[in-house]
C-alpha positions as CSV (number, residue, x, y, z in Angstrom):
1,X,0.0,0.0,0.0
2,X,1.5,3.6,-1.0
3,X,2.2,5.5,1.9
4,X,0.2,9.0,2.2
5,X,0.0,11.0,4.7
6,X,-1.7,14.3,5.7
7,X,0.1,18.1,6.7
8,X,-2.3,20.6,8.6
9,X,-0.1,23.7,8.9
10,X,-1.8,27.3,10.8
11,X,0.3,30.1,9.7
12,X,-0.3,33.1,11.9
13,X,-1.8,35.1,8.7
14,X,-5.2,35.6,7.9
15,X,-6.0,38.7,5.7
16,X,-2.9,39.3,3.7
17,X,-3.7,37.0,0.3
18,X,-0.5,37.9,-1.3
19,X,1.2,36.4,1.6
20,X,-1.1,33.6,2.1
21,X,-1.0,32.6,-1.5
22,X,3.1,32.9,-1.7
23,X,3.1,30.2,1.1
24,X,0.8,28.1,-0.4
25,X,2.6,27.9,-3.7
26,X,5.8,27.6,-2.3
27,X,3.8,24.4,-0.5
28,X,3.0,22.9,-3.9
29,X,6.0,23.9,-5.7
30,X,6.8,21.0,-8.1
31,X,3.3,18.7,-7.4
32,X,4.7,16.3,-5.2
33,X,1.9,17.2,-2.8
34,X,-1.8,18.1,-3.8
35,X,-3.0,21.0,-1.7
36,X,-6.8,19.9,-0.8
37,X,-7.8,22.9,1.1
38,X,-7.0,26.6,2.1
39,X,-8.8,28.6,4.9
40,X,-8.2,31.8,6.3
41,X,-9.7,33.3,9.1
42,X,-9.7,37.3,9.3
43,X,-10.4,37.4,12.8
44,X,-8.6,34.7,14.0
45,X,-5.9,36.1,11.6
46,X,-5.0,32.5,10.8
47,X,-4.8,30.7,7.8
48,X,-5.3,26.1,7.7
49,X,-3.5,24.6,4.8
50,X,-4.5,20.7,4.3
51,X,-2.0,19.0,1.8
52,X,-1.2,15.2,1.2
53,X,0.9,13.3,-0.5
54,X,4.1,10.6,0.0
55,X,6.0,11.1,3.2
56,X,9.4,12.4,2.3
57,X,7.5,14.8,0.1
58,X,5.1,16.1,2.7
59,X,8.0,17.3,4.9
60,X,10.1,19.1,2.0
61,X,6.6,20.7,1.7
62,X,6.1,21.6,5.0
63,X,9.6,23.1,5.6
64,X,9.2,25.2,2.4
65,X,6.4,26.1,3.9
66,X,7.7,27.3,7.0
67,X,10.7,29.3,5.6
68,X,8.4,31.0,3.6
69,X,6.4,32.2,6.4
70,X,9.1,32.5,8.7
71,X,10.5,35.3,5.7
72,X,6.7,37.2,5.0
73,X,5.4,37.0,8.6
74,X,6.9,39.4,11.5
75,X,5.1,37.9,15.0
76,X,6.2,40.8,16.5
77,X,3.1,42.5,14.6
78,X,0.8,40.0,14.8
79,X,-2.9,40.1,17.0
80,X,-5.4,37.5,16.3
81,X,-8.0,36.0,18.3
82,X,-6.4,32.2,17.9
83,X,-3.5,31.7,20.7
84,X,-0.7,31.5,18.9
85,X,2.9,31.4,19.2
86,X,5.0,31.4,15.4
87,X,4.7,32.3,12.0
88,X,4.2,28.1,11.4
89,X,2.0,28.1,14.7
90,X,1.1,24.5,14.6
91,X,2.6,21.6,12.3
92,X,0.8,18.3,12.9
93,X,1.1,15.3,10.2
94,X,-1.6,12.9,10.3
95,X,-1.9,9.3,8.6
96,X,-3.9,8.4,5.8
97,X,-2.5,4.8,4.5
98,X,0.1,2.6,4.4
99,X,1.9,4.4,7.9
100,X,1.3,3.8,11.0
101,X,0.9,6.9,13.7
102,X,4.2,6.0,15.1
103,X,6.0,6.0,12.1
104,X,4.4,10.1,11.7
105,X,5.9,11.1,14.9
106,X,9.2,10.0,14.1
107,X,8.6,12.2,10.6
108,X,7.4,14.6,12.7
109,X,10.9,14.6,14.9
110,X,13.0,15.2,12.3
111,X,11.2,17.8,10.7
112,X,11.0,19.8,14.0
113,X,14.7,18.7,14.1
114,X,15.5,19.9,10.5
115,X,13.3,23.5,11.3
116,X,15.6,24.2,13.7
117,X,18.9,23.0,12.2
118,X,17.8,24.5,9.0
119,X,15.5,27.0,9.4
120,X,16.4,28.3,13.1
121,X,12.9,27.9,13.7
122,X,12.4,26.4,17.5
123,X,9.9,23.9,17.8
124,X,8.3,22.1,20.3
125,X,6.8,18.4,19.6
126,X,3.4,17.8,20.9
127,X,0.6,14.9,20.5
128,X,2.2,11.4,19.5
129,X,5.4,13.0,18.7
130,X,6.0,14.6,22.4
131,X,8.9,14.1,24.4
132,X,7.0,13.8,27.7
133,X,3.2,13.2,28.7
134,X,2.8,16.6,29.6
135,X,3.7,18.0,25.8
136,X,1.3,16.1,24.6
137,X,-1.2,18.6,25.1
138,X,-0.8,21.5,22.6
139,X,-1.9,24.2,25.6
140,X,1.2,23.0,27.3
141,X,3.5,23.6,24.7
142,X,1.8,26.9,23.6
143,X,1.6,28.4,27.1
144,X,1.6,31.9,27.3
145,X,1.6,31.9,23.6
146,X,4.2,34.1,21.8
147,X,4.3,36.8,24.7
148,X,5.2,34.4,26.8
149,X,8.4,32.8,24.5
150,X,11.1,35.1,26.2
151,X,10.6,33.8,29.8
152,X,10.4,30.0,28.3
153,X,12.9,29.9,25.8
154,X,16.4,29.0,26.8
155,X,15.5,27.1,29.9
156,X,15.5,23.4,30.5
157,X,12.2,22.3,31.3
158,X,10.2,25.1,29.5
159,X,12.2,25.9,26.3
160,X,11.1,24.2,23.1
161,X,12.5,20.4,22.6
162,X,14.4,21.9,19.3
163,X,16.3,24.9,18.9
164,X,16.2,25.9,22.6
165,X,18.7,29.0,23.0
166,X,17.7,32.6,24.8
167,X,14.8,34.4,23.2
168,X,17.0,36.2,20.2
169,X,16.4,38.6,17.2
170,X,15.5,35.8,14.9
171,X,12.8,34.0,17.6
172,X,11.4,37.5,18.4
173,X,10.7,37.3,14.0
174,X,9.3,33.3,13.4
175,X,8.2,32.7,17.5
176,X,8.2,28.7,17.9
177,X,6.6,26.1,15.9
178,X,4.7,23.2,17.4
179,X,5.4,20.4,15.4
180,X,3.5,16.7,16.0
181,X,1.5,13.8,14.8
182,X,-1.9,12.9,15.2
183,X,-4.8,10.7,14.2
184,X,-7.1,11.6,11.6
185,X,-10.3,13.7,12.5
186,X,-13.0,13.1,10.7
187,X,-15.7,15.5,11.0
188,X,-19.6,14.2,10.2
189,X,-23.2,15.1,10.2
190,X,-25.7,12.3,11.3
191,X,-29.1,13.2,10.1
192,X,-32.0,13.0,11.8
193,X,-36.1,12.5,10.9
194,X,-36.9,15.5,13.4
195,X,-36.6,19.2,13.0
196,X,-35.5,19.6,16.8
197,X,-32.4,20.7,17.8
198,X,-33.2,20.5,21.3
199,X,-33.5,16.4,20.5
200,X,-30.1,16.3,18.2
201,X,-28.8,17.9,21.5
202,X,-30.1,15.0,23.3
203,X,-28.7,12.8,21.4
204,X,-25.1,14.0,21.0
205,X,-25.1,14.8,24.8
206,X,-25.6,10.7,24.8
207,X,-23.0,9.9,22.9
208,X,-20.4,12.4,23.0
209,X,-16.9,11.6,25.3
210,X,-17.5,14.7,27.3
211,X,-21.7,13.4,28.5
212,X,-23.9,15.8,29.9
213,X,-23.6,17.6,33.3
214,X,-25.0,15.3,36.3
215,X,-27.9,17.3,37.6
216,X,-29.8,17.5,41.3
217,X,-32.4,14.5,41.6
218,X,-31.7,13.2,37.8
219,X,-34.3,15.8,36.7
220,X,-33.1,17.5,33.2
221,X,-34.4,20.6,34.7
222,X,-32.2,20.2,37.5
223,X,-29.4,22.4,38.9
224,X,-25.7,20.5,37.9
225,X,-23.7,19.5,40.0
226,X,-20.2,20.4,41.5
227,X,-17.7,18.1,43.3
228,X,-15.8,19.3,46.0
229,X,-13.5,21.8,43.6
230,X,-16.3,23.5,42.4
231,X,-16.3,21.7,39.3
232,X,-19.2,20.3,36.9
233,X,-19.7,16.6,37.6
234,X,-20.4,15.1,33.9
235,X,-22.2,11.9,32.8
236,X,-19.6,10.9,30.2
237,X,-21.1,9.6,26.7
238,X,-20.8,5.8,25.0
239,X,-18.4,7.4,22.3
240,X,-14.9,7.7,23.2
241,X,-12.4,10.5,21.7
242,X,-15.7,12.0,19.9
243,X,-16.9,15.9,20.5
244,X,-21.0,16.5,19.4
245,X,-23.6,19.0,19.5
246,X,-27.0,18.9,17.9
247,X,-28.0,21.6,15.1
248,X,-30.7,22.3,12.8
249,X,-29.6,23.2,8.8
250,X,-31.8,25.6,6.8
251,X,-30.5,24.3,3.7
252,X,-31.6,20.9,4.1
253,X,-34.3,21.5,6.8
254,X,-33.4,19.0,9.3
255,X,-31.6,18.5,12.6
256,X,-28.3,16.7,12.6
257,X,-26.0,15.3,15.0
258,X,-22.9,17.2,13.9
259,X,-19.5,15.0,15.3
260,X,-15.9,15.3,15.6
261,X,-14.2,11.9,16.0
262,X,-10.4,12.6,16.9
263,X,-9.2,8.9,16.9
264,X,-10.6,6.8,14.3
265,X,-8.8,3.8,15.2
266,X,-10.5,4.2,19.0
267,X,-14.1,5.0,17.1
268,X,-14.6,4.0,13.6
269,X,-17.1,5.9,11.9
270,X,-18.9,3.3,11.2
271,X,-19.2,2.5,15.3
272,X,-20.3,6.2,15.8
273,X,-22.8,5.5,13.5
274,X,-24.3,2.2,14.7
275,X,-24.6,4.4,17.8
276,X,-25.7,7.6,17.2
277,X,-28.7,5.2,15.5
278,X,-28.8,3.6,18.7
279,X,-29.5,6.9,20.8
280,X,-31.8,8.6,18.2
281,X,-34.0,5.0,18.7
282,X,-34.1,5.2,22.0
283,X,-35.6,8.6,21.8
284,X,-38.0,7.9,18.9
285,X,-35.8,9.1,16.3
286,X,-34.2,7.6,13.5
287,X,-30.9,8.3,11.2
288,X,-32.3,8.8,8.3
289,X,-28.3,9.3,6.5
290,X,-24.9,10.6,7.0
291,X,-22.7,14.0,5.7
292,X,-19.0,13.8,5.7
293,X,-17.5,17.0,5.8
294,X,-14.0,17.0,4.5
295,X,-12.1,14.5,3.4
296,X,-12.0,10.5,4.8
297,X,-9.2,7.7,4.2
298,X,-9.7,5.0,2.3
299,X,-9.4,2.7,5.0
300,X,-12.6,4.4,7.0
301,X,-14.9,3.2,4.5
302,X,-13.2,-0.1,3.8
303,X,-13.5,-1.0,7.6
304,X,-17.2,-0.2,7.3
305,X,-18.3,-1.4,4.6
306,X,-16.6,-5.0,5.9
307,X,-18.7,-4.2,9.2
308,X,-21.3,-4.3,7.6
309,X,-20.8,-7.4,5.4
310,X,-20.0,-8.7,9.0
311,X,-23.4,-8.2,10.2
312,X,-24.9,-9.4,6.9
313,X,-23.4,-12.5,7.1
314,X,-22.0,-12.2,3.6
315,X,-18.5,-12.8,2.5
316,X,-15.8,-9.8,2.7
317,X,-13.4,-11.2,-0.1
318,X,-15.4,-8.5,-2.8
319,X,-13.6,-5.7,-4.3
320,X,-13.1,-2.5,-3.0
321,X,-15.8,-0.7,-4.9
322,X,-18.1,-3.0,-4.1
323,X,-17.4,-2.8,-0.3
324,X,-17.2,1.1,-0.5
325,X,-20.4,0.9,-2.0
326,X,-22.1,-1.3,1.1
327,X,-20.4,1.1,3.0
328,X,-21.5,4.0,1.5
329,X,-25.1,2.1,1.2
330,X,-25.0,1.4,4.7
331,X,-24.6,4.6,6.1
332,X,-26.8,6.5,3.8
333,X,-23.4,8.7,2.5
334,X,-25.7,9.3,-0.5
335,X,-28.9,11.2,1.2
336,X,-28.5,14.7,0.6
337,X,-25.8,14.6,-2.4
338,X,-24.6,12.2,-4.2
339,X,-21.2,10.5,-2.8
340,X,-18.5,11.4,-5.7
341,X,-15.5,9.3,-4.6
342,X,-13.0,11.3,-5.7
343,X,-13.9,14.1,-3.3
344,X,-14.5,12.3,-0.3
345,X,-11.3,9.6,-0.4
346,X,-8.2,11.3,0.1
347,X,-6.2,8.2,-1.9
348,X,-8.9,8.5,-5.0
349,X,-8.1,12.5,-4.7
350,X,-4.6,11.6,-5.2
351,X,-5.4,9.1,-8.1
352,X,-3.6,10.1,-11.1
353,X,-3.5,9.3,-14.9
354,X,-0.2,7.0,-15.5
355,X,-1.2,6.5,-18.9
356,X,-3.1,3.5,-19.8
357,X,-2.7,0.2,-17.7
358,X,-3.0,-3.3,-19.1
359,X,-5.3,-4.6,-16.4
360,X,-8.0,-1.4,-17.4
361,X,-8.2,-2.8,-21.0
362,X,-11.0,-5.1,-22.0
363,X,-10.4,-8.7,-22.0
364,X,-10.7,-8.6,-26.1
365,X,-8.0,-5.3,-26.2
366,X,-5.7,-6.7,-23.8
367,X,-5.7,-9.9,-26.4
368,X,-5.2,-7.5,-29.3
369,X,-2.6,-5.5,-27.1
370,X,-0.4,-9.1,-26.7
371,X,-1.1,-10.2,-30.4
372,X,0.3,-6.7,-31.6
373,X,3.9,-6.2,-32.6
374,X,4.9,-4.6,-29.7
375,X,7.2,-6.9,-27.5
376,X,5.3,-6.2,-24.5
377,X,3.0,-7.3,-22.5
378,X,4.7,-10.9,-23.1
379,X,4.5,-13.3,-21.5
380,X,5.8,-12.3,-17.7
381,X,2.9,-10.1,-18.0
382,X,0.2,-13.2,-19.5
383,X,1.7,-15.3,-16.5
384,X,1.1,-12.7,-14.0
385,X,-2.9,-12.6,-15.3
386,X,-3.0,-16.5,-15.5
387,X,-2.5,-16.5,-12.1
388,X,-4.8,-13.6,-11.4
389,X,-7.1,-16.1,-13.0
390,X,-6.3,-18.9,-10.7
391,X,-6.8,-16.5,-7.5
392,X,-10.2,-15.0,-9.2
393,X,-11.2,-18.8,-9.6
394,X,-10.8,-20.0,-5.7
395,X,-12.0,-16.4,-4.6
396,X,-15.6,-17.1,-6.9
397,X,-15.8,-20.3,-5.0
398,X,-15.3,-19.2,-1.6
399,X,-17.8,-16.2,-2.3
400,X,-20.6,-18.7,-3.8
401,X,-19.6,-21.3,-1.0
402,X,-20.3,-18.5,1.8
403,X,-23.8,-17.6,0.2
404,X,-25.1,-21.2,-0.7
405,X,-28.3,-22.2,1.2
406,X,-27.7,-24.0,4.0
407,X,-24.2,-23.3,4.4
408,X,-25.1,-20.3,6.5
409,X,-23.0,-21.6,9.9
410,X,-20.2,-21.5,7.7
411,X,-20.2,-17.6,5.8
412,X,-17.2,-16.5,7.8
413,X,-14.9,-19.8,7.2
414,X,-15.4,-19.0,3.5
415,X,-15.4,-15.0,3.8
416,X,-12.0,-15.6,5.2
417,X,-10.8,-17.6,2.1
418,X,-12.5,-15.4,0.0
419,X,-10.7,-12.5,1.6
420,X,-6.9,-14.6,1.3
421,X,-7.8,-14.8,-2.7
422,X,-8.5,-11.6,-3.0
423,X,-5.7,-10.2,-1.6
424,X,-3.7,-12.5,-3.8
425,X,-5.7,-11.7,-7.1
426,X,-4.5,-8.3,-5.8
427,X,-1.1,-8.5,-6.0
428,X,-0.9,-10.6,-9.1
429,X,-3.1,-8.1,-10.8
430,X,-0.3,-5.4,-10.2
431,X,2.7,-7.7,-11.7
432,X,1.1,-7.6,-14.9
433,X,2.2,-4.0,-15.3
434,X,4.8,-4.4,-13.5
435,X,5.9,-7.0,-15.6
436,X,5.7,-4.8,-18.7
437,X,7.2,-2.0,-16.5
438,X,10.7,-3.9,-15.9
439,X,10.9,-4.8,-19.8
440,X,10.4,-0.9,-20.4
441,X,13.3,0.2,-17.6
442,X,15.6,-2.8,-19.8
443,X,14.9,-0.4,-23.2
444,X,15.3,2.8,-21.4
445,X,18.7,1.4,-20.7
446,X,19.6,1.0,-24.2
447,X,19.0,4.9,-25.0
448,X,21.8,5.7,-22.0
449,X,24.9,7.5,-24.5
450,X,27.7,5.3,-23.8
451,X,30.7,7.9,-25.2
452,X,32.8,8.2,-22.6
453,X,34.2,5.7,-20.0
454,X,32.1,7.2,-17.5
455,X,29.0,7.0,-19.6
456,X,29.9,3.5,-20.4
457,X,29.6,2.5,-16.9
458,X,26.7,4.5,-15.8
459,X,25.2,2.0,-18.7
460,X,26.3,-1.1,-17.2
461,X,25.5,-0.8,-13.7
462,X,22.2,0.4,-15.1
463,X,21.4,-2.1,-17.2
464,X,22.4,-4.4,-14.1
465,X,19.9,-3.2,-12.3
466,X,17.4,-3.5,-14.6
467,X,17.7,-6.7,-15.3
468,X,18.1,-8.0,-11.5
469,X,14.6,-6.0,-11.3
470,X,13.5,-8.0,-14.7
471,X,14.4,-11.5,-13.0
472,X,12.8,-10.8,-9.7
473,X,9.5,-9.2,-10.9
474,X,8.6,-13.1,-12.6
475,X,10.1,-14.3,-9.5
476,X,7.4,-12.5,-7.2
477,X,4.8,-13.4,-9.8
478,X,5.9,-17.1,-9.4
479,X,5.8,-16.8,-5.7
480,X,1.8,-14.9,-5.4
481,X,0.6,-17.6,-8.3
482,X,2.3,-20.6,-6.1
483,X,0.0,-19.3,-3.1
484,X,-3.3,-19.4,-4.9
485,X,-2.8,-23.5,-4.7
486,X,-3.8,-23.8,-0.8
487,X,-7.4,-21.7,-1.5
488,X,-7.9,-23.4,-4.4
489,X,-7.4,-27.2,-2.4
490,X,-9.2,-26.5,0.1
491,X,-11.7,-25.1,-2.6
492,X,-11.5,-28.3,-4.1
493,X,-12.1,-30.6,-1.1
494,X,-15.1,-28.2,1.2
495,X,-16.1,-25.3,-1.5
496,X,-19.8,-26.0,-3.1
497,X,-19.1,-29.2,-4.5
498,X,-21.0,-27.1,-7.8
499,X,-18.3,-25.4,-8.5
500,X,-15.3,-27.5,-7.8
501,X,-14.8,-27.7,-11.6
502,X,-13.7,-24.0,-11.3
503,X,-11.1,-24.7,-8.7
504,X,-9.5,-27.4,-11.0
505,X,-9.5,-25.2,-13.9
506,X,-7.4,-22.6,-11.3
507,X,-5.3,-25.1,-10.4
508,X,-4.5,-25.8,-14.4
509,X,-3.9,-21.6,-14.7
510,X,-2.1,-21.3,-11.4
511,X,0.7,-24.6,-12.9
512,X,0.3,-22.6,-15.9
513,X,1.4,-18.8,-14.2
514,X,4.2,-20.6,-12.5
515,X,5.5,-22.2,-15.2
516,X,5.4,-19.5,-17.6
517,X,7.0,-17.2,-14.9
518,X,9.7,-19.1,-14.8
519,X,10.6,-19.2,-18.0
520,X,10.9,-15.2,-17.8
521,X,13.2,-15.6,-14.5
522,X,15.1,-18.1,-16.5
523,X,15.9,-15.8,-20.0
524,X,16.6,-12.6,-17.9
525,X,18.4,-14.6,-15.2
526,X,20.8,-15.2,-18.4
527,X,21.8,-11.6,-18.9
528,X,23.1,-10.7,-15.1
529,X,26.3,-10.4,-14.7
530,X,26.5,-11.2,-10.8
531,X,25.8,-14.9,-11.1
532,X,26.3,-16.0,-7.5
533,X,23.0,-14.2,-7.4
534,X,21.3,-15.3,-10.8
535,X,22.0,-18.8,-9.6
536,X,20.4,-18.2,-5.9
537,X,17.3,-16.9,-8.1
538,X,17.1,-19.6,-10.5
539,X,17.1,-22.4,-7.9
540,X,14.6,-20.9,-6.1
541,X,12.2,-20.8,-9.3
542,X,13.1,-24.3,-10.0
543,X,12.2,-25.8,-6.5
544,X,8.5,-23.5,-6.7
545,X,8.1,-24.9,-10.7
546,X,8.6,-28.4,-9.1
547,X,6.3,-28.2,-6.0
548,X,3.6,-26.4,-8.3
549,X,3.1,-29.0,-10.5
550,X,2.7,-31.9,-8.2
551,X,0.2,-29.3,-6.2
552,X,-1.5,-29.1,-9.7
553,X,-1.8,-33.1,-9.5
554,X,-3.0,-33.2,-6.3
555,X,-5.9,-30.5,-6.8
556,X,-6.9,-32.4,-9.8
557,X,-7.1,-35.7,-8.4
558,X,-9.8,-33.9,-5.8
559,X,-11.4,-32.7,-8.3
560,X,-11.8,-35.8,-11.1
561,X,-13.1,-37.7,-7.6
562,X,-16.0,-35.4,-6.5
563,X,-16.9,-35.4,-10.4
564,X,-17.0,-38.7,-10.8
565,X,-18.7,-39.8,-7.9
């Protein structure tokens, strides 16, 4: 999975557009990152940049971000009504896929580190990236906001974690940066079959982390209640790490349940959902749909469409569009717009045209496409859809198997398989281009100048590496066609007896994918120069091309004797 992540800058500008616009562009300056959202705030005198992209690019972004402000913004002039303390106030980077939160506050580290080195911008580190529990909270670092940097700055146990030194010329300019990493928020509307906001309040005062105060004799008219500080005892909600209030909209004339949820991976928005219907129930209500506002990751609606699957009793081994679709089905995404993908999902935002793909062509133009005089696709790629094939085959058995009449004590014991195919179909769809890919990086070689002796070896050692990557790309397609042969056994021996037919004809494709893989490891195996390493490879293929057919033989037998019974 390609690693994205999310960058939430707050510069400490919020009515100057020329310098607002100067540090956006300097944000996206060469498209690594996609800018998704600008928003300034006049009063606030703030501005919230939202930009994604690949890791390493997202922190060049943010530093070119933060010079830039740290040159157009002077905090010694600067009022807002938004505590803040730098030009870059706040710097948090959030996952979206393929990185885990831990992994983001050691980005988030080094790019505090590298503002300070760099930049000479000080910087705290707050949320998952703190140095100590008390930094995790933002208020901490931030306290007594910029007026208050001279008495903090240079001291042990109050000065910023990077770039600590007496309060000087250049601090007095930038201020500090708070720099961390953070889970994503996603921010959502629940809608509601009433017109009362006094209800919606109900309801989110049910749910929400925070509760409701506790009042005198349980009476809602009653007065709250204070422990012995003087503070407001609450009745916390069933939703942790959520925020909610209840409001009604003019433009759609209903009342919503409008929700933060701050750590998706402690509520799922498909759990905030299940209960926010729960609530409304239980107060006569109903959810009638859902608004996201924003942007989501991928993996929200994954994990809820496959919740809902769950509850369905109905295999999860689908395709992703079909699970978004349960999700999005589910939840009623779709009530007051429709849901358009590719504004909602931060990875399909991010989608972009590589030109066309082998695996998008029709069956009949990916035939024409092999037949045509071009050398590629060949047949590294034809192997690597064989056994896409083979892995299709034992996932359509597992997913008829989990729905067939009867079977219904056993759904999740095919979903499962269903789910192991798919993942495999997966990766064997992406070595078909791949495939095609490595023969393209062996030609691009061939166009190197080879003039001088330098140039001449710049060609070898490149066209080394190409075709190392040339032999292992069949190798891996060798590998992820092998693995199709324990779905498609145990297809053969407990799948809808039906369809076991299919799984023999996936056990012919997967020998098939193997086979022919090898045969691509084998003629580019032939051109590497380091053959300690071309021989490690080749044995390897021989000793899966062995073991693949006798699994062949061994499928088939099951499947000639439930046939023949």
């Amino acid at each position: 999975m390609k690693k994205i992540i999310e960058c939430v800058p707050n510069f400490s500008e919020g009515r100057d557009k020329n310098v607002i616009d100067a540090i956006v562009a300097e944000i996206g300056k060469g498209g690594f990152v996609k800018v998704l959202d600008v928003d300034p705030g006049e009063a606030t005198n703030r501005t919230v940049v939202t930009f994604v992209g690949e890791p390493d690019a997202v922190v060049e972004a943010a530093l070119r971000g933060m010079k830039k402000a740290a040159e157009l913004i002077d905090m010694r002039q600067h009022h807002g009504a938004h505590p803040r303390m730098g030009a870059t106030d706040v710097c948090p980077l959030i996952p979206v896929s393929g990185i885990s939160l831990e992994e983001c506050a050691q980005l988030a580290r080094k790019l505090a580190e590298r503002a300070a080195t760099e930049l000479n911008i000080p910087c705290y580190c707050y949320e998952a990236a703190a140095f100590s529990p008390e930094r995790k909270n933002l208020a901490v670092c931030r306290q007594g906001e910029y007026e208050g940097l001279p008495e903090r700055m240079g001291k042990e146990d109050a000065g910023p974690d990077y770039g600590n030194r007496p309060f000087d010329d250049d601090a007095a300019r930038t201020g500090c940066t708070a720099v961390g990493a953070r889970d994503f928020l996603i921010a959502v509307n629940f809608n509601l079959n009433t017109t009362s906001t006094r209800r919606a309040n109900a309801i989110a005062f049910d749910v929400r982390e925070k509760g409701r105060p506790k009042r005198e004799g349980g009476k809602p008219n009653g007065k709250p209640m204070k422990d012995a500080d003087g503070n407001t005892i609450m009745i916390p909600g069933t939703l942790k790490a959520t925020k909610a209030i209840g409001w009604f909209i003019d433009e759609y004339g209903i009342a919503q349940v409008s929700m933060n949820i701050t750590d998706i991976s402690t509520t799922p928005l498909h759990i905030a959902f299940d209960e926010v219907c729960r609530a409304a129930a239980a107060r006569g209500l109903r959810v009638t749909g859902t608004e996201i506002v924003g942007l989501v990751p991928k993996r929200t609606l994954i994990d809820a469409g496959k919740h809902y699957l769950r509850m369905q009793q109905r295999s999860l081994g689908i395709t992703e569009d079909e699970i978004i679709k349960i999700a999005v089905k589910s939840m009623g995404l779709d009530e007051l717009k429709p849901f358009i993908r590719n504004e909602k999902i931060i990875e399909d935002m991010l989608a972009e045209d590589h030109g066309k793909k082998l695996v998008d062509l029709s069956c009949k133009a990916f035939a024409d496409e092999t037949a045509s005089e071009s050398p590629a696709p060949g047949g590294g790629s034809i192997s690597a859809y064989m056994g896409a094939l083979a892995a299709a085959l034992g996932t359509m058995v597992a997913n008829l198997s989990a729905h067939k009449a009867g079977w219904d004590d056993r759904w999740e014991e095919f979903s499962d398989c269903a789910e192991k195919g798919r993942a495999i179909l997966d990766r064997l769809i992406l070595l078909v281009d791949e495939d095609t890919e490595a023969f393209n990086r062996i030609m691009a070689v061939f166009a190197m100048p080879k003039n001088t002796p330098e140039e001449k070896a710049a060609r070898s050692a490149a066209l080394e590496a190409a075709t190392l990557y040339a032999t292992e790309v069949p190798l891996r397609t060798m590998k992820a066609a092998y693995d199709t042969f324990d779905l498609l056994r145990q297809m053969a021996s407990q799948g809808n007896p039906a369809s076991v037919s299919d799984a023999g004809v996936g056990a012919l494709a997967a020998r098939s994918a193997v086979l022919g893989a090898q045969l691509n490891v084998r003629i580019n195996a032939a051109g590497l120069k380091d053959r300690d390493t071309a021989d490690k490879i080749l044995t390897e293929a021989a000793e899966i091309a062995a073991s693949a057919i006798a699994r062949e033989q061994e499928i088939l037998a099951i499947v000639n004797h439930i046939i023949d019974k």
